[in-house]
VEXDOTOR-720307 format. One record per residue (C-alpha): z, y, x. Coordinates in steps of 0.1 Angstrom, whole numbers. Layout:
c3->Z, c2->Y, c1->X
...
//
This chain:
c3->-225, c2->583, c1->789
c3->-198, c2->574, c1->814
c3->-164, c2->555, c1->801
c3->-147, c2->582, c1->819
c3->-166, c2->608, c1->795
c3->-165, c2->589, c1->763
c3->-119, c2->588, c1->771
c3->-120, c2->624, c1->773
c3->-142, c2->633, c1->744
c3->-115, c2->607, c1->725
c3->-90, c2->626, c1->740
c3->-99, c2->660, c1->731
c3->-111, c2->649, c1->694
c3->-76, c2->633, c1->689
c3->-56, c2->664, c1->703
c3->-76, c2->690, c1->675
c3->-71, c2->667, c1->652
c3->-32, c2->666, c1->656
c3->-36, c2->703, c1->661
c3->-52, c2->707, c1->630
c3->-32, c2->679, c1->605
c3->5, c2->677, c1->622
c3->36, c2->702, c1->632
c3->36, c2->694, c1->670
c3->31, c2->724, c1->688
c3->-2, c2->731, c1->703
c3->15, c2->730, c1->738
c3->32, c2->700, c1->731
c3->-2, c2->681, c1->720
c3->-23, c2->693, c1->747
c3->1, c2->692, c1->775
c3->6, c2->651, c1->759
c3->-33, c2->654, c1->772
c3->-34, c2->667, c1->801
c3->-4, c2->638, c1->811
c3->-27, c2->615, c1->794
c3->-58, c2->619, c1->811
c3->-42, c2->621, c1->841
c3->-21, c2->588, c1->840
c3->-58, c2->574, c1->838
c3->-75, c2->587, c1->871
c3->-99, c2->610, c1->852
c3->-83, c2->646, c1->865
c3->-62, c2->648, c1->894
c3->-31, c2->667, c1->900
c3->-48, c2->699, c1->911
c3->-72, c2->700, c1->881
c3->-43, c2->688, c1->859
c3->-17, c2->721, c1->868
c3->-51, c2->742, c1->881
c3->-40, c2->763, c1->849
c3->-10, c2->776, c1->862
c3->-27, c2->789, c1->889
c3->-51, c2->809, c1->868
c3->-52, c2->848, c1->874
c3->-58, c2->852, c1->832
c3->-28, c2->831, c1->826
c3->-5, c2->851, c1->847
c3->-24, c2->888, c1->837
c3->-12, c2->870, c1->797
c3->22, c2->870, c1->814
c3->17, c2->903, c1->827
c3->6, c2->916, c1->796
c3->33, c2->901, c1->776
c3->65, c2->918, c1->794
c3->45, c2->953, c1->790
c3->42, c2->947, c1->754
c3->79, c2->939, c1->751
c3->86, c2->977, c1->772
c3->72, c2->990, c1->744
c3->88, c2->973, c1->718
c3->120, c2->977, c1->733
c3->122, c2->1015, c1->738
c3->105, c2->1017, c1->699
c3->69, c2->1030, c1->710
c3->50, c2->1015, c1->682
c3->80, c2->1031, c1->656
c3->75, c2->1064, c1->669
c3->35, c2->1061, c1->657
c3->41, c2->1046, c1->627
c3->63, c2->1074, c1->619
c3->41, c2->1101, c1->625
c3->8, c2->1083, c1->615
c3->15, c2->1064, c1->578
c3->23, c2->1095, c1->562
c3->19, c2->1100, c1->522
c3->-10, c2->1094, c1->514
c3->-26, c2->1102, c1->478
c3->-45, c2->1066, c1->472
c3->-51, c2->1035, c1->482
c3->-83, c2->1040, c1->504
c3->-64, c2->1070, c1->521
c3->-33, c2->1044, c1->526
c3->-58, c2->1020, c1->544
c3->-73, c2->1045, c1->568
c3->-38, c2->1053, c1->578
c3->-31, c2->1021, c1->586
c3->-61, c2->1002, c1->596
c3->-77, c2->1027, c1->623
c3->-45, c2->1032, c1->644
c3->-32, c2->997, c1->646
c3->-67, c2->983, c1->655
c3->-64, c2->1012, c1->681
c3->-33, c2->997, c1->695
c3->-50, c2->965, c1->693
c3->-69, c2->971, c1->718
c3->-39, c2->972, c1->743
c3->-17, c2->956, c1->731
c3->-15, c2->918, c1->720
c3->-18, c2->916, c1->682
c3->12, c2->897, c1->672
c3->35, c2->922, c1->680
c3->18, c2->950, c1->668
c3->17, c2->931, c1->631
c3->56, c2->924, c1->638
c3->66, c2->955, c1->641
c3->41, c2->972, c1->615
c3->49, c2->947, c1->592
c3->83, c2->955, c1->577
c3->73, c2->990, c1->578
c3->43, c2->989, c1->561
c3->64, c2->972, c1->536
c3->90, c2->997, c1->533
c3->56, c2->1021, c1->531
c3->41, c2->1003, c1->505
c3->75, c2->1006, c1->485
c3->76, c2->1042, c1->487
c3->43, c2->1046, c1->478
c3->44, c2->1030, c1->448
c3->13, c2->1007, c1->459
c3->17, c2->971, c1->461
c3->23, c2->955, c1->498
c3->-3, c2->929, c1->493
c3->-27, c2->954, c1->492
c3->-22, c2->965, c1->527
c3->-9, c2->933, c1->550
c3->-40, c2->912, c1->548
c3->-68, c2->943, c1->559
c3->-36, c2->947, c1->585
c3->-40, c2->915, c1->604
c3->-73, c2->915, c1->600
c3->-75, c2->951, c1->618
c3->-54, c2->940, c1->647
c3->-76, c2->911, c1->652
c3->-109, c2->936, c1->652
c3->-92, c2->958, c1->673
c3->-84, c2->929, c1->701
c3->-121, c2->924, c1->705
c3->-127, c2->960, c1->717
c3->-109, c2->953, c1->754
c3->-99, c2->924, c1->776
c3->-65, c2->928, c1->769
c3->-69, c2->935, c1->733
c3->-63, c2->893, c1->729
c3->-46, c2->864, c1->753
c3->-84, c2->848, c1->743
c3->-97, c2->873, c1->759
c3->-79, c2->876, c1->793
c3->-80, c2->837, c1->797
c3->-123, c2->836, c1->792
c3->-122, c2->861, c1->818
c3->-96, c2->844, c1->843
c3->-125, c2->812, c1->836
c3->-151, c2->835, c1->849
c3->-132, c2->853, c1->882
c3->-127, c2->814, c1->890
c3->-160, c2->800, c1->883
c3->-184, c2->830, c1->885
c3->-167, c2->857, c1->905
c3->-197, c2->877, c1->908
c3->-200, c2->878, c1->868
c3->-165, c2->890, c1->861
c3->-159, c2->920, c1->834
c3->-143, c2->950, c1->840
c3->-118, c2->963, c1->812
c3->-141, c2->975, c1->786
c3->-172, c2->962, c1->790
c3->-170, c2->940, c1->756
c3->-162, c2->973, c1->741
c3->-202, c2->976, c1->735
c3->-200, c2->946, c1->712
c3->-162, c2->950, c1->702
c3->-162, c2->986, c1->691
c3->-194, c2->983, c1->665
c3->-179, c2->948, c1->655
c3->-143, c2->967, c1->646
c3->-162, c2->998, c1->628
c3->-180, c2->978, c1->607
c3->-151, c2->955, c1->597
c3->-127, c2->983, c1->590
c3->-157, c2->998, c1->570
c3->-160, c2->964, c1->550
c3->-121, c2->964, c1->546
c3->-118, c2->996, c1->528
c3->-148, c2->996, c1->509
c3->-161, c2->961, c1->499
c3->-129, c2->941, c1->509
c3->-104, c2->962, c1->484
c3->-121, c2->954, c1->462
c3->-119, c2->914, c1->465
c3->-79, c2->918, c1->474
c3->-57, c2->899, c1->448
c3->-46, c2->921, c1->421
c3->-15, c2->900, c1->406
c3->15, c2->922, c1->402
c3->27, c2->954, c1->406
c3->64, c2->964, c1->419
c3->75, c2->983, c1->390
c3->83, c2->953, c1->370
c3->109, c2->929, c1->387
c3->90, c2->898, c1->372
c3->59, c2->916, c1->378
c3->67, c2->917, c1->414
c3->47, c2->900, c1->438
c3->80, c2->891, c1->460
c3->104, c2->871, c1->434
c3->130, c2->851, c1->449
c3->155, c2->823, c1->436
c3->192, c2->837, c1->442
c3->220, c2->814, c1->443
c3->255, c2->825, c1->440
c3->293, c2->812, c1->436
c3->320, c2->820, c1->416
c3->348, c2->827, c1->441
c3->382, c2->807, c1->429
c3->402, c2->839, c1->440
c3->381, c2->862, c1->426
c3->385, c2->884, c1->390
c3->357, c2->867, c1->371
c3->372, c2->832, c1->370
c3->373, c2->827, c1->333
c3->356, c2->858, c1->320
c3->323, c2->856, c1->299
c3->292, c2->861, c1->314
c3->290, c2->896, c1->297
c3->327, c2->905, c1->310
c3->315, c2->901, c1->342
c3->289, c2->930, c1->342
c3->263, c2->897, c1->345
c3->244, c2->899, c1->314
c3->228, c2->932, c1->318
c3->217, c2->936, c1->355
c3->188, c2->954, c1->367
c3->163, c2->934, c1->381
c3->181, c2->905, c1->378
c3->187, c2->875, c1->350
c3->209, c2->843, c1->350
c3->187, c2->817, c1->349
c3->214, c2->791, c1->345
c3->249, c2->775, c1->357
c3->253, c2->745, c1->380
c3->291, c2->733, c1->373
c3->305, c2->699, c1->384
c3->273, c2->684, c1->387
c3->261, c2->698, c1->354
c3->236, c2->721, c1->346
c3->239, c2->749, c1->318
c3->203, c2->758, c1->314
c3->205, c2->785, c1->285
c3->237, c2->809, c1->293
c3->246, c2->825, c1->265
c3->264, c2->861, c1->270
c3->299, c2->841, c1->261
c3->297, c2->817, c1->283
c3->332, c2->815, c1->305
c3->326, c2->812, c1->341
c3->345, c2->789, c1->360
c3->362, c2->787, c1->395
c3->332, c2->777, c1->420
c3->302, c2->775, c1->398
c3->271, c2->782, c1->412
c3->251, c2->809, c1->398
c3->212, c2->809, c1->400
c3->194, c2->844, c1->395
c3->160, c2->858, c1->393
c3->148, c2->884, c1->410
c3->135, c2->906, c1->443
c3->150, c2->914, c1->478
c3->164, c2->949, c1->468
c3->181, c2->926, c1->439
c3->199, c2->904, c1->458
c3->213, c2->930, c1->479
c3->230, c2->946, c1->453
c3->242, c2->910, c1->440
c3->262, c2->908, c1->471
c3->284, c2->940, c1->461
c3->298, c2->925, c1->429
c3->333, c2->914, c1->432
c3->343, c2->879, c1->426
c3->310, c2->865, c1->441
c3->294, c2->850, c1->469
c3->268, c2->830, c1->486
c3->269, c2->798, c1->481
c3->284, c2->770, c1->506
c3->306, c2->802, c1->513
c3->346, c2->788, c1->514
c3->351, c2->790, c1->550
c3->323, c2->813, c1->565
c3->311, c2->808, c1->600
c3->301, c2->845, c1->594
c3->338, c2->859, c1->600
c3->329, c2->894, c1->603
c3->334, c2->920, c1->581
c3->306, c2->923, c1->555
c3->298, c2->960, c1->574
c3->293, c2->939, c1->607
c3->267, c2->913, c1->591
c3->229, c2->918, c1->591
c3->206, c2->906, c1->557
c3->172, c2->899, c1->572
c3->140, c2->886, c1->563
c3->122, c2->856, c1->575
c3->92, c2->841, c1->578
c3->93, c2->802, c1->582
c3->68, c2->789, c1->611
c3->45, c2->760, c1->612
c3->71, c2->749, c1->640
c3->101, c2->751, c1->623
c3->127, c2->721, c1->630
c3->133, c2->723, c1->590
c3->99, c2->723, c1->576
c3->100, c2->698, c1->547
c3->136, c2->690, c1->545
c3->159, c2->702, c1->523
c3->181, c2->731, c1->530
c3->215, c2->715, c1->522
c3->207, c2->680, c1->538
c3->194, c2->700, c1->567
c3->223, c2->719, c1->573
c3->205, c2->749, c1->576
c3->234, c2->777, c1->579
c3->254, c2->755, c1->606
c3->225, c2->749, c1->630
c3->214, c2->790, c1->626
c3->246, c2->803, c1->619
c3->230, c2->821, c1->590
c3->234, c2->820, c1->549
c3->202, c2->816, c1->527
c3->203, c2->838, c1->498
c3->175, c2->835, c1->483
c3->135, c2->819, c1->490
c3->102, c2->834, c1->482
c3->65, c2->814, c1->481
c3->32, c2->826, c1->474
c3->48, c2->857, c1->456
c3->67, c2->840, c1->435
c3->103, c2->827, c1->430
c3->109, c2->791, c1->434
c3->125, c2->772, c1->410
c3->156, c2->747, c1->410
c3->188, c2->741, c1->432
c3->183, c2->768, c1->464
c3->196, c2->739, c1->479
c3->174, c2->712, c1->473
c3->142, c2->737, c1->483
c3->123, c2->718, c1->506
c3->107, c2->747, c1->535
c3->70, c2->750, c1->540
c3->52, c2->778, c1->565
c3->50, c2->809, c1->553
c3->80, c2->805, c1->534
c3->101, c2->842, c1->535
c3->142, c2->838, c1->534
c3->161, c2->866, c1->531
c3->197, c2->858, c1->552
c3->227, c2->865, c1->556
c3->237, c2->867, c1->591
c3->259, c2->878, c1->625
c3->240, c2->908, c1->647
c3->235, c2->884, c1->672
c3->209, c2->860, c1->652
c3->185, c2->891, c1->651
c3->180, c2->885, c1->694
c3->188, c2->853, c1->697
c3->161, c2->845, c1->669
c3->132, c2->872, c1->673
c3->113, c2->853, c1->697
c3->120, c2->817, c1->681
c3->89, c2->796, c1->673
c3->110, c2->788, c1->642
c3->103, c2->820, c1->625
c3->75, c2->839, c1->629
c3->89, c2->879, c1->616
c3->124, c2->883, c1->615
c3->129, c2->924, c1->599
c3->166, c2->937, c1->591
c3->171, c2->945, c1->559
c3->199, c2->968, c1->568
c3->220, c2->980, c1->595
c3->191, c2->982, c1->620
c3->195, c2->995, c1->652
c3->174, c2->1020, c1->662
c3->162, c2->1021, c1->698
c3->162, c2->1042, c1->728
c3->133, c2->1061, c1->719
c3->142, c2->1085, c1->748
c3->122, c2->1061, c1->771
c3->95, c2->1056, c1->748
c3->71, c2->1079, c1->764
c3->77, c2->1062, c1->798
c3->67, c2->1030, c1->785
c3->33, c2->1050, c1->769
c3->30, c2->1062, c1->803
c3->30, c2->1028, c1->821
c3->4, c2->1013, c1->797
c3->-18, c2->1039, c1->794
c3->-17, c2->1039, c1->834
c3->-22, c2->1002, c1->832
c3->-49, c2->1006, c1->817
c3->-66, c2->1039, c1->838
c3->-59, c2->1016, c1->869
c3->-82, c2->990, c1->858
c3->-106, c2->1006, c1->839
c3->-118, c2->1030, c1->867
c3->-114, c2->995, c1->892
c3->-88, c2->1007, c1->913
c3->-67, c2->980, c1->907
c3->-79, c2->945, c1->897
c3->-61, c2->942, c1->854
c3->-45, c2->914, c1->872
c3->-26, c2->937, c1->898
c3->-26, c2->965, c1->873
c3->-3, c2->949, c1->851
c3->22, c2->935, c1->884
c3->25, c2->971, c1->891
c3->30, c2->981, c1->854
c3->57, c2->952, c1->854
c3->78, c2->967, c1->880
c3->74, c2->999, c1->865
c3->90, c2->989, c1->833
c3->116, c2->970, c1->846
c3->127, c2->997, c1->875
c3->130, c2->1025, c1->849
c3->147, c2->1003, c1->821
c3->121, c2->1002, c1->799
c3->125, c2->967, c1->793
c3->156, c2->945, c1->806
c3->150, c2->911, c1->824
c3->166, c2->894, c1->791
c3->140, c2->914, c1->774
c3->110, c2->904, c1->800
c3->126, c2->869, c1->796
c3->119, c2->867, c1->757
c3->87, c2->886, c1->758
c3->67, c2->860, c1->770
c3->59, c2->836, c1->743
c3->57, c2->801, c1->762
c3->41, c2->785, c1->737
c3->9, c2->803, c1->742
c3->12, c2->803, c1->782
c3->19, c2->762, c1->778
c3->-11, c2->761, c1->757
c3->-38, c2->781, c1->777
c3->-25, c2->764, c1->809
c3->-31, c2->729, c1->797
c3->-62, c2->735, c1->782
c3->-73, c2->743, c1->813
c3->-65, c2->709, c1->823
c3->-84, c2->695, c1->794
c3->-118, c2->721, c1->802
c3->-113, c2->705, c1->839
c3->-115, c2->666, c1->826
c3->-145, c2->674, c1->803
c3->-161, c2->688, c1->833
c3->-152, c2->660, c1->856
c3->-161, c2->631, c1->833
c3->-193, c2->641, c1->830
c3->-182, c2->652, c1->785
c3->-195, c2->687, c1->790
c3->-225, c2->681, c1->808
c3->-239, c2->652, c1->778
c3->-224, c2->674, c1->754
c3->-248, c2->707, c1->769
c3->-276, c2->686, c1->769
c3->-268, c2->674, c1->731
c3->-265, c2->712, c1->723
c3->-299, c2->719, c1->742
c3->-318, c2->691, c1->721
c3->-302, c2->705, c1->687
c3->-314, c2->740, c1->693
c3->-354, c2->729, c1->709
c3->-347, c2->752, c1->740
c3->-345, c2->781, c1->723
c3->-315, c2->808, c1->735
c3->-311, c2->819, c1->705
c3->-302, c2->787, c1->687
c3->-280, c2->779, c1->709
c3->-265, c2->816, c1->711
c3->-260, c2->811, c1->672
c3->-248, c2->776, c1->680
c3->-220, c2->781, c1->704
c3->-204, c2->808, c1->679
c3->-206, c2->790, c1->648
c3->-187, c2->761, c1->668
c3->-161, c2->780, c1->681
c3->-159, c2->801, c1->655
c3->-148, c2->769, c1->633
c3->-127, c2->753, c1->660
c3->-106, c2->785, c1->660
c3->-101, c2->780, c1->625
c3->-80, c2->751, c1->624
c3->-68, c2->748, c1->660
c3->-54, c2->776, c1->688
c3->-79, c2->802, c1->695
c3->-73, c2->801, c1->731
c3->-78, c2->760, c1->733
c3->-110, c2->762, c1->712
c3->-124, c2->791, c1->739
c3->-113, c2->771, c1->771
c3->-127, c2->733, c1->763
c3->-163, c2->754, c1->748
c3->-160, c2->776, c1->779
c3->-177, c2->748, c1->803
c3->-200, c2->729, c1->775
c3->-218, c2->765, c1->768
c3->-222, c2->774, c1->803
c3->-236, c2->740, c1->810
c3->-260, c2->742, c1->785
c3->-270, c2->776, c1->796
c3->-276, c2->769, c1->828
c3->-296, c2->738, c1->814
c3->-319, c2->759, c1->800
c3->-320, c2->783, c1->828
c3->-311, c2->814, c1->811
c3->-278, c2->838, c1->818
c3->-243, c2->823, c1->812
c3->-231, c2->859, c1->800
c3->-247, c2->864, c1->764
c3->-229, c2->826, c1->760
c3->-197, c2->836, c1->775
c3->-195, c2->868, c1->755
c3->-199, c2->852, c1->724
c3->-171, c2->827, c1->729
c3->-146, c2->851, c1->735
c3->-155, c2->868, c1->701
c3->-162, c2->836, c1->681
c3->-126, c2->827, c1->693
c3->-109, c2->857, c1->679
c3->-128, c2->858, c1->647
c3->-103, c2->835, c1->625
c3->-105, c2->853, c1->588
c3->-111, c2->824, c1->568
c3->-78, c2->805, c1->565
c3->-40, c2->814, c1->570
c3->-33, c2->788, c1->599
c3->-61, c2->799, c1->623
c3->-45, c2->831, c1->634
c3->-8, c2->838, c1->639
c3->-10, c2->873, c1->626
c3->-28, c2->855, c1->593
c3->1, c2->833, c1->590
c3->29, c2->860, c1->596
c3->14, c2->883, c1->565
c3->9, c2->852, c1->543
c3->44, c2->848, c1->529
c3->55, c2->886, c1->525
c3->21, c2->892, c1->511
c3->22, c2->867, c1->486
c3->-14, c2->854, c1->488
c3->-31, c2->821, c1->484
c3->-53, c2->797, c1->507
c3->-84, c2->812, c1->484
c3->-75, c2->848, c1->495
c3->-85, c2->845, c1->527
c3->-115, c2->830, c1->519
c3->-129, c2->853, c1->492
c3->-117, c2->884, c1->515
c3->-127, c2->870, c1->548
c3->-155, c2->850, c1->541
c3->-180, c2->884, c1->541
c3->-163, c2->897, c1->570
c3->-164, c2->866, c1->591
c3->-201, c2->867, c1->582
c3->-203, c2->902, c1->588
c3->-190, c2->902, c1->620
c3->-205, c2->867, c1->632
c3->-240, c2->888, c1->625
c3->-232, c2->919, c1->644
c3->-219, c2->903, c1->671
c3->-252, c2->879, c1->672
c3->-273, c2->905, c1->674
c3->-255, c2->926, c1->698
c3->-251, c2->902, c1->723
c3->-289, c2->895, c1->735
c3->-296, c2->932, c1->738
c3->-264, c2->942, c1->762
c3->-266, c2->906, c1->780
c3->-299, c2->896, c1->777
c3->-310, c2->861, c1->780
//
């Protein structure tokens, strides 16, 4: 094997590894790559930027700015009010839920969809008496089914194709021609997650108890010097008998009283810690005499009916993951107060302060109306949902934004239009009738993922001019003995795996030319290979990290690591074997 080809494969190995074990972005390590291999002659500038020119990438774009038209004028709030309903049961609150949003999956890119279903599914949940948990997992995994059953049900999707128009122009896919596979791969998911996968759901707690509850948080609190509890007793106060609450103990001049006893006199600027869940703390913050903590001169200057509580979920990006809250200075960099901190379900223990952040950490904040914006499309959190005080939007334009999609959709379905020039039209649409604002356009499109898919097209480019993918096809040619098949089965189990623990779209870009290759090796159709990269890519059920909308559910839900693999080991299985079979007889070999 060529030097040339034995740098790249180092190169590629090294960037999934950092992918997989450290907190640099995906686009960050893979556009380090793309620099890297060409600083040493292997690509050249076109190959290395060849992925901004990509029709998928841009139709990704496209895509994005339509999704955020529909956010914006509340289209996806208008079904879930008229579709969750009250249903009787759990299995009846699952049908509700699954079947329409893996509908909208197909159109729309997954990550919203689970941001905006999210916090109402949890105010569902809530009113339904059913525990959350029960519902947020089967959710993501439902938009993830429901973004195989389209090309613009994933970003995966789109850029496999945009590799195909560029490589194989004859061979491209129309809109809905994976729907063959995608559609008996989503029914018999959703099938599995209401009748097999329920079933292997955690059953922990339940939200009638508050230390039962599957969302407990550490609340931290201070005595305010001018306040009218300063040197009253914990029961004068109204703290000894609070529902949903307890005082877990007082931190006072560097002291800590562990055991609070009702008579114990509270003092000018002690810091209170409490036990208990979201609705909790939001009733703490009515009591007179106290407030959050670090509070004395508040950046937050508004009046309390101008401030925002909000939920979080901490990101595998976050600028604070693994430092401290106080040494970090947390509230000056966000402008925002931490109330209280939630992991796995359960509260965390000790100083709020000294909490060190991990991913899929949940915060409930204090903050100014502004953070909500300025904050919804930061790679530092991955959900931000206002606890109160949300503004509704202009649902008035709602239907237009329907309209646009759904015409999107009709233009490139029936081939009028290429998807590509389907979505610039639907674009212009949105933006002429105010469906979505430039600001809004401007924060739709999630950079990171456009960074990522345009430099690992760089990356597919080297391991195609070094000579990487054409040893590696021949390597996957001897391991399957010729056979189709084999190397069918092959190319998804690797993919499948990659997608795990690295970006979906990287994984389906650098396999893209290797399968292909080997295909053409063997002298059969590249399409049955192709086809199964774009699923193996998007079916990520085993682990937290190898999905975003995995990741986003994973706090709020309250699950562990072995969750995902007890629920979504049968239905990675599942899927892997209905896909496997389907393939050969609509592409055959």
């Amino acid at each position: 094997m060529p030097f040339d080809a034995w740098l790249t494969l180092a190169v590629v190995a090294a960037s999934f590894l950092l992918m997989a074990l450290s907190r640099l972005g995906p686009d960050v390590i893979l556009l380090g790559a793309v620099i890297a291999l060409f600083g040493v002659g292997i690509i050249d500038a076109d190959e290395a930027l060849g992925g901004f020119s990509n029709s998928g990438l841009f139709t990704v774009a496209f895509m994005y700015i339509l999704v955020a038209s529909i956010r914006e004028t509340g289209g996806i709030d208008l079904i879930i009010r008229y579709l969750l309903g009250r249903p009787r049961h759990e299995l009846g609150a699952q049908g509700r839920l699954l079947l329409p949003v893996s509908a909208i999956s197909a159109f729309l890119n997954n990550t919203p969809v689970v941001a905006t279903f999210l916090p109402a599914v949890l105010s569902w949940s809530r009113r339904l008496r059913l525990p959350a948990h029960r519902l947020l997992m089967p959710l993501s995994f439902a938009s993830i089914l429901g973004g195989t059953c389209s090309l613009m049900g994933t970003s995966t999707n789109l850029v496999v194709d945009g590799l195909l128009r560029e490589r194989y122009p004859e061979r491209a896919l129309h809109l809905f021609d994976i729907a063959w596979v995608g559609v008996p791969v989503a029914l018999v998911g959703l099938a599995y997650l209401m009748l097999v996968g329920r079933w292997l759901l955690p059953r922990r707690r339940t939200a009638s108890d508050v230390f039962e509850n599957p969302r407990e948080y550490t609340i931290e609190m201070q005595v305010d010097p001018q306040g009218p509890i300063v040197d009253k007793s914990v029961e004068e106060a109204g703290l000894r008998h609070l529902e949903g609450l307890f005082l877990v103990e007082i931190e006072r001049d560097g002291n800590v009283v562990s055991v609070v006893g009702r008579g114990e006199r509270l003092k000018a600027n002690d810091r209170l810690v409490f036990a208990g869940t979201t609705e909790a703390a939001v009733e703490l913050q009515q009591i007179r005499g106290l407030r959050p903590t670090g509070q004395g001169q508040s950046s937050l200057k508004k009046a309390f009916a101008e401030r925002r509580l909000v939920e979080a979920v901490v990101s595998e990006q976050c600028q604070f993951l693994g430092r401290r809250l106080r040494e970090g200075h947390f509230r000056t960099f966000y402008g925002a107060s931490v109330l209280a901190v939630c992991r796995h379900g359960e509260r965390v223990s000790g100083n709020l302060g000294q909490i060190r952040l991990q991913a899929a950490d949940v915060l409930l904040m204090e903050v100014r109306p502004a953070f909500v914006e300025r904050h919804r499309q930061s790679r530092d959190f991955l959900l931000i949902s206002e606890l109160n005080g949300q503004a509704r939007p202009h649902h008035e334009r709602a239907w237009v934004a329907w309209s646009i999609m759904l015409g999107v959709v009709g233009l490139a379905a029936f081939g009028v239009l290429s998807l590509l020039k389907a979505a610039m039209l639907g674009v212009a649409l949105a933006l002429m009738t105010g469906c979505c604002s430039i600001g809004a356009a401007r924060r739709g499109l999630d950079t990171q993922v456009l960074l990522t898919i345009a430099a690992s097209f760089g990356l597919g480019a080297a391991m195609e001019s070094s000579g990487a993918a054409q040893v590696l096809a021949q390597g996957a040619l001897s391991l399957a003995d010729g056979n189709p098949y084999l190397l069918l089965i092959g190319a998804y189990l690797v993919v499948a795996l990659l997608t795990e623990v690295v970006t979906n779209n990287a994984a389906a870009v650098i396999a893209f030319p290797i399968v292909t290759g080997a295909a053409q090796q063997l002298g059969v159709d590249i399409m049955p290979f192709v086809i199964a990269v774009m699923f193996a890519a998007s079916a990520s059920f085993l682990t937290p990290i190898g999905y975003q909308t995995n990741l986003m559910v994973y706090g709020p839900g309250g699950y562990r690591f072995s969750d995902y693999l007890r629920v979504g080991g049968g239905l990675s299985v599942l899927v892997g074997a209905v896909t496997l079979v389907l393939i050969p007889l609509i592409w055959p070999f």
